[in-house]
C-alpha positions in Angstrom: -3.6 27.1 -18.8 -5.7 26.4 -21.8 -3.2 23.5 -22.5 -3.8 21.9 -19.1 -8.0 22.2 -19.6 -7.5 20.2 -23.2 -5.6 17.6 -21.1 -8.6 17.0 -18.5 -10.8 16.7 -21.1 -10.4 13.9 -23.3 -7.5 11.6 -23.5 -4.6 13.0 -25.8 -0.7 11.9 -26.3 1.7 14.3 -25.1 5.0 14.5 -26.6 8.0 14.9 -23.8 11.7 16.2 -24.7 13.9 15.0 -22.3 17.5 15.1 -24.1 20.5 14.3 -21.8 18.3 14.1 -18.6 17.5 9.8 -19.3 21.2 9.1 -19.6 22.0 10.7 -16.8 19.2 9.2 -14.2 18.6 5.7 -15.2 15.4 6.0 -12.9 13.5 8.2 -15.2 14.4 5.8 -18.0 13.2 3.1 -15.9 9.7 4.8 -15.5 9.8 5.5 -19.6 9.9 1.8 -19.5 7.5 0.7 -16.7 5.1 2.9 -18.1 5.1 2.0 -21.6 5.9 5.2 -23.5 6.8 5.5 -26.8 10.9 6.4 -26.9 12.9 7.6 -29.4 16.3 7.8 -28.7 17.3 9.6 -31.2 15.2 12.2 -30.4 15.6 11.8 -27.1 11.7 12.1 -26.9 9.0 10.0 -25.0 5.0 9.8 -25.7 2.9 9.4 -23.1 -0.9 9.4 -22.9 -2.6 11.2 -20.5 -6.6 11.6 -20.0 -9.5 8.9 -18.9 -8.5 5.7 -18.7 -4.7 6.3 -18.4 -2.3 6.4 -15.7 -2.3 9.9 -15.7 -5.3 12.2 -15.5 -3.1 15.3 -16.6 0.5 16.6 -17.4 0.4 17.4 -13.8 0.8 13.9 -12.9 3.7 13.5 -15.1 5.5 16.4 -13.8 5.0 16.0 -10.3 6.5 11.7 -11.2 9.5 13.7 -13.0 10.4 16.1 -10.3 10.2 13.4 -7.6 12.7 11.2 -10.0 15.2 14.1 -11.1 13.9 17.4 -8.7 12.1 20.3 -9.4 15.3 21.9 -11.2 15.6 18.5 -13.3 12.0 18.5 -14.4 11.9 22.3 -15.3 14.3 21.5 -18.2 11.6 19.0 -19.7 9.8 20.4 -23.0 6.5 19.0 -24.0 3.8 19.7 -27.2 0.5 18.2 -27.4 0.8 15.5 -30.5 -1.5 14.5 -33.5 -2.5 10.6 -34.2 0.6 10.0 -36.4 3.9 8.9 -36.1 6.3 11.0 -34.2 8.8 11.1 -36.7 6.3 12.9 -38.8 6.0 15.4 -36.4 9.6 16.6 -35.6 8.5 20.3 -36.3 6.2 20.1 -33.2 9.3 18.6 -31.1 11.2 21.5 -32.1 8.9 24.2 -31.0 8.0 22.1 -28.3 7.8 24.5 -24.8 8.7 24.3 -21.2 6.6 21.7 -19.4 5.9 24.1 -16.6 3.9 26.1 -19.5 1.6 23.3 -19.0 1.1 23.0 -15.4 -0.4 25.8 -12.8 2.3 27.0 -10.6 2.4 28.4 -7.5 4.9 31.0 -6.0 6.0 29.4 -2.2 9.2 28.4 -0.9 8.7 24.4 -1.0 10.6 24.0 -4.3 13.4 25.6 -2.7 12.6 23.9 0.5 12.6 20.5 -1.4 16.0 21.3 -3.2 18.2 21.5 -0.3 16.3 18.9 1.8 15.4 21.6 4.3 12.3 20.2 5.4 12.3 18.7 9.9 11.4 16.0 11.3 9.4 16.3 14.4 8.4 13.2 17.0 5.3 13.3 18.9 5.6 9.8 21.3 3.6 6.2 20.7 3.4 4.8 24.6 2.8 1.2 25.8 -1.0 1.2 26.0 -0.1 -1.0 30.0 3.0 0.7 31.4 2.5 4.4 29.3 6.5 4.1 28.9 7.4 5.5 25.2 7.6 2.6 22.9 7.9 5.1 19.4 7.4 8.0 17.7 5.5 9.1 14.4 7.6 11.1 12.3 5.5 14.6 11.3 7.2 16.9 8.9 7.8 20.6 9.6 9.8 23.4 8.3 10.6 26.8 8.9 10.2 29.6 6.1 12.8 31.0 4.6 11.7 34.3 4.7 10.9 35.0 8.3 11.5 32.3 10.4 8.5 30.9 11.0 7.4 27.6 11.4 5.6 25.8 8.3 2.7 23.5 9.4 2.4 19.9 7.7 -1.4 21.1 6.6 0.1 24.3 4.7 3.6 22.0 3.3 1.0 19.9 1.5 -1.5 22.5 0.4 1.5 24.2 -1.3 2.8 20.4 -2.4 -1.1 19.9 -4.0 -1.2 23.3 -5.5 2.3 22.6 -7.0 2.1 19.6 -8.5 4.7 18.3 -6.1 3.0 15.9 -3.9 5.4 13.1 -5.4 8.4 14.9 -4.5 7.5 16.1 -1.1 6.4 12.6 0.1 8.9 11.0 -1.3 12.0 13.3 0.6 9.9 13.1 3.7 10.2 9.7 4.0 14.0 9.7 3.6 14.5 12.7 5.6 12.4 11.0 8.5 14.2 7.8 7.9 17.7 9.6 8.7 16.2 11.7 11.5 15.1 8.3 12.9 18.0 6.9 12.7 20.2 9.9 14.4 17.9 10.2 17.1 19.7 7.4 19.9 16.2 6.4 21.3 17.3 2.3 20.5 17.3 -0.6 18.8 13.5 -1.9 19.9 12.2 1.7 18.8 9.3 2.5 16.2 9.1 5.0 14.0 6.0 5.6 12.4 5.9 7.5 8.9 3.2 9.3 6.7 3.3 8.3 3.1 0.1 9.5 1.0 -0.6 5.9 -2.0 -2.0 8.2 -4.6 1.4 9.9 -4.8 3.3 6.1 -5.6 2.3 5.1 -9.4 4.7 1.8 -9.3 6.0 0.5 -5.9 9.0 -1.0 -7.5 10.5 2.1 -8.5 8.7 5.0 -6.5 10.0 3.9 -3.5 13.2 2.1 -4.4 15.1 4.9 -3.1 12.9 4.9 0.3 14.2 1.6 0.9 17.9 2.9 0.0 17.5 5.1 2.5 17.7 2.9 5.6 20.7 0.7 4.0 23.7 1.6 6.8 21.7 3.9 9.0 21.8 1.0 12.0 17.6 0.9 11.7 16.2 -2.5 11.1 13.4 -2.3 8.8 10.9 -4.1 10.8 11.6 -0.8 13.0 10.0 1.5 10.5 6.1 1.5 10.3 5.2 3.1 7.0 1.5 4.9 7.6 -1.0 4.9 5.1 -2.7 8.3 5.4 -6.8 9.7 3.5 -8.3 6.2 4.3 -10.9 7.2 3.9 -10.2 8.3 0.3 -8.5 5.7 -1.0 -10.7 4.0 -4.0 -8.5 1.2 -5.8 -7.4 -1.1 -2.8 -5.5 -3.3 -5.3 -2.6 -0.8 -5.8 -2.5 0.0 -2.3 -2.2 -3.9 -1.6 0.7 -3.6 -3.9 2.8 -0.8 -1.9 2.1 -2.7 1.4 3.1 -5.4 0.2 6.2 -3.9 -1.2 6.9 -2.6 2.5 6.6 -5.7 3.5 8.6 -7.8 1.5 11.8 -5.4 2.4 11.1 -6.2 6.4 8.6 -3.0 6.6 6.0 -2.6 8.7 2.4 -1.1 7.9 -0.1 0.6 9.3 -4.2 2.3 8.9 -4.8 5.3 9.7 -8.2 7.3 10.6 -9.8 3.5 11.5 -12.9 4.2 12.7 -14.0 7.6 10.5 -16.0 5.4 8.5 -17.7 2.0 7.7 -15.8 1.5 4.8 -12.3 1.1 7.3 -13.5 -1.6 8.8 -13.7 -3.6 5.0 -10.4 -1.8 4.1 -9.0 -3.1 7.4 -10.0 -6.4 6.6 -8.7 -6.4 2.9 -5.5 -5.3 3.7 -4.9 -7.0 7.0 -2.0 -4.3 7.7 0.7 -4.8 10.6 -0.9 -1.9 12.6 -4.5 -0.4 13.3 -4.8 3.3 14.4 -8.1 4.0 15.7 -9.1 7.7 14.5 -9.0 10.5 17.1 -12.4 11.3 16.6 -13.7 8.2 17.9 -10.9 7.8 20.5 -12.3 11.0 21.7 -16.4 10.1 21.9 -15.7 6.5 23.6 -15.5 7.0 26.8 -19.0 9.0 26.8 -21.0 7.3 23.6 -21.4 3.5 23.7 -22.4 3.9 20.1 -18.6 5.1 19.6 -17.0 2.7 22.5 -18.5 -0.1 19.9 -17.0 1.2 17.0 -14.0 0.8 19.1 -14.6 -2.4 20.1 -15.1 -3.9 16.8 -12.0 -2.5 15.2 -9.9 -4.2 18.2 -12.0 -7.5 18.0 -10.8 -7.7 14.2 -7.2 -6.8 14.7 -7.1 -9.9 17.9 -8.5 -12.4 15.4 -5.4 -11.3 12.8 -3.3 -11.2 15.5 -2.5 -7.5 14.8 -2.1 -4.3 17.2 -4.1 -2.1 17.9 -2.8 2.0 18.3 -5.4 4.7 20.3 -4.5 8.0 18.1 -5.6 11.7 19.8 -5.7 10.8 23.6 -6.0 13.9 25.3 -7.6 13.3 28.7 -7.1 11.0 31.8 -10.9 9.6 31.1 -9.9 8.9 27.6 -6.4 6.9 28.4 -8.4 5.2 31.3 -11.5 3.9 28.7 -8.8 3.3 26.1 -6.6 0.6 28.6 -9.9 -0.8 29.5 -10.5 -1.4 26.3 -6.6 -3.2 25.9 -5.3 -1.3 22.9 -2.0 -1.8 22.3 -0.4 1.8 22.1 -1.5 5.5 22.9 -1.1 8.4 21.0 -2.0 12.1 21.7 -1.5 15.2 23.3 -1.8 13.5 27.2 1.0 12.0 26.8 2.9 14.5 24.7 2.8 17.2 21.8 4.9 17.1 18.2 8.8 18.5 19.6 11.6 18.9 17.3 13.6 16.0 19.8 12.2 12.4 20.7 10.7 11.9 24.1 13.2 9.6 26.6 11.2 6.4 27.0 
């Protein structure tokens, strides 16, 4: 741990021993590249920086990048030493002695590595109606799993806690989105379906190779891309809007959809909304919720669905869970519902 406290602290180079494990996935040498690290080929060694004003706050960072590029198994073989300001081939002694990276990042006993390994995680549909003729229009994608231990079933808030604590956000989001991709696909609902799917942008260093293989993923699967509705998920916490311009349009330029979540949570959405001008607005449950009792929320409501008209974008009701609420909400013409009125998460899509 005392490594990983030196890391947060100041900005320090870190010297990574990766061997055999570039040649064999030209993705991780691509990110060596993208990034700009030092490589020695010969040693089979990279330098990266890590610390304020870097990419990478901590070694976490790197680790979690790695084991979404080459898996958890993969990254586990990587050997890192903190390095002094001098060459690297005057430091070949601190290569050597170099120790596992994992020695350098907190871990955390729970089943997700192994979870993440053999792709074990579910995808669960909870149905996106017509906001008119309630008929089921799509379906947001939610992960689930059950543990390996006793069966029970693993909530998407305790999946990410364990994915946070483990330095495997990258990973997880990254396999979620292929493992929803193929559920999507297998599911029969049609060819005019959406499918609506999670993604967390602090998780996605550089579009163009972090989610190269999401876009794989739909090649021969029958989907259309303009079927697929990638969500952006922590509006609210999102600080560098310029990056997250650059995943969306990233979506975009394959045939992807996008979409806010939370709109509505707070005042900074609405500017967010209008920076990003994505495909799809989801008004957040909490207001949803309030608007058909508090004019103050009804006009929160109302201004979110006055900007989408003027872009010509949609406009999705999230957590609907009362008649009064669906009535207010199709008063109000949104485009789509969402909630647990018209049905809860289930392991099969809803028939339209």
């Amino acid at each position: 741990m005392q490594h990983s406290c030196a890391c947060q602290s100041s900005r320090r180079s870190i010297g990574l021993v990766f061997g055999r494990l570039v040649d064999e996935n030209p993705e991780l040498g691509n990110a060596i590249e993208r990034f700009g690290w030092e490589w020695d080929d010969e040693l089979g060694t990279a330098v990266a920086d890590v610390g304020p004003g870097t990419r990478f706050d901590g070694v976490s960072g790197i680790f979690d990048l790695v084991a979404g590029l080459v898996g958890e198994r993969g990254a586990r073989e990587i050997r890192a030493t903190w390095l002094e300001d001098t060459a690297l081939r005057e430091q070949t002694g601190r290569l050597l002695r170099a120790e596992p990276m994992t020695e350098f990042v907190p871990r955390q006993d729970s089943p997700l590595a192994g979870l993440l390994e053999a792709r074990a995680l579910e995808t669960w549909f909870q149905p996106v109606v017509d906001g008119r003729s309630e008929t089921v229009v799509g379906h947001e994608c939610l992960v689930r799993a059950h543990h390996p231990d006793d069966g029970r079933l693993i909530s998407p808030g305790e999946l990410i806690g364990w994915a946070r604590d483990e330095n495997l956000l990258f990973m997880f989001d990254r396999v979620c989105r292929e493992i929803h991709i193929a559920r999507a696909a297998a599911s029969g609902v049609g060819d005019d379906h959406l499918f609506l799917i999670n993604f967390l942008p602090s998780v996605i260093y550089e579009p163009e190779f972090c989610l190269r293989t999401t876009v794989g993923a739909i090649e021969g699967t029958g989907l259309r891309p303009e079927q697929i509705v990638f969500e952006v998920v922590e509006t609210e916490a999102i600080e560098d809007h310029d990056h997250l311009r650059d995943i969306l349009c990233y979506y975009r330029k394959h045939g992807f959809q996008a979409a806010l979540d939370d709109l509505g949570a707070g005042y900074s959405g609405l500017s967010l909304m209008a920076d990003l001008d994505p495909d799809l607005i989801k008004i957040d449950r909490g207001v949803v919720s309030r608007a058909d009792q508090s004019e103050g929320h009804a006009e929160v409501c109302r201004a979110i669905i006055g900007l989408a008209r003027s872009r010509g974008r949609r406009v999705l009701a999230e957590g609907v869970e009362t008649a009064s609420q669906r009535d207010f909400m199709r008063t109000l013409g949104v485009d789509m519902m969402q909630g647990y009125f018209f049905g809860r998460p289930a392991a099969e899509p809803a028939a339209g």
